[in-house]
N, C-alpha and C positions, 0 to 999 in steps of 0.2 A: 398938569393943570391943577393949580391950587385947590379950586372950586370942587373938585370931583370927591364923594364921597371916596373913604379909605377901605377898599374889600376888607374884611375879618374875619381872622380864624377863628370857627367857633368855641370856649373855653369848656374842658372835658370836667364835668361833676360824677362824683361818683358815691354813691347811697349806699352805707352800710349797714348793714341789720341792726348791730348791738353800739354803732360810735357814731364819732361825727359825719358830716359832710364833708366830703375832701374834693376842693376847687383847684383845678391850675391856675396860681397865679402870673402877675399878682392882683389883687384881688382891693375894691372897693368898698366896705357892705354900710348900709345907713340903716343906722338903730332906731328903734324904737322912739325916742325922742329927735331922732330928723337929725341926728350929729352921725359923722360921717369917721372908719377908721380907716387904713390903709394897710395892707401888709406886702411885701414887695419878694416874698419866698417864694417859689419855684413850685410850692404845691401846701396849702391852707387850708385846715381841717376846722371847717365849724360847728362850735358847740349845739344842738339841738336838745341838750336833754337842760341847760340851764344851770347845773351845779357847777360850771366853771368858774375860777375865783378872776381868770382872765379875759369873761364873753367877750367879745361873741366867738373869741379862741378857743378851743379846747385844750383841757391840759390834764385829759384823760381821766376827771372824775366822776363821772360815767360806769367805770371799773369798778366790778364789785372787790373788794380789800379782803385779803384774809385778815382775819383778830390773829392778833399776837398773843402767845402764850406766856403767862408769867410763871414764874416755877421757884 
């Protein structure tokens, strides 16, 4: 029956202390200005902490860096 709502799995999110949000996609999310991205991976990690140069993806910098030694 066309008409009949489609049952749903519900998508597993999961909250880590020190990084992103990591959603099973794939995943929809609408920014901040009401534009919309799409990512179509198997499991999508979103930025929460803002220093990504790829929001609302994260691309792990977040991680605190060791300094390099020069010598």
């Amino acid at each position: 029956m066309p008409n009949e709502p489609v049952e749903r799995q519900p998508r597993r999110v999961a909250l880590t202390s020190d990084g992103p949000i990591l959603v099973e996609g794939p995943v929809e999310v609408v920014l901040d200005d009401g534009s919309t991205v799409r990512s179509d991976r198997f499991t999508v990690a979103l930025c929460v902490c803002r220093r990504s140069r790829v929001y609302p993806w994260c691309d792990t910098s977040h991680r605190d860096r060791a300094k390099r030694r020069t010598t």
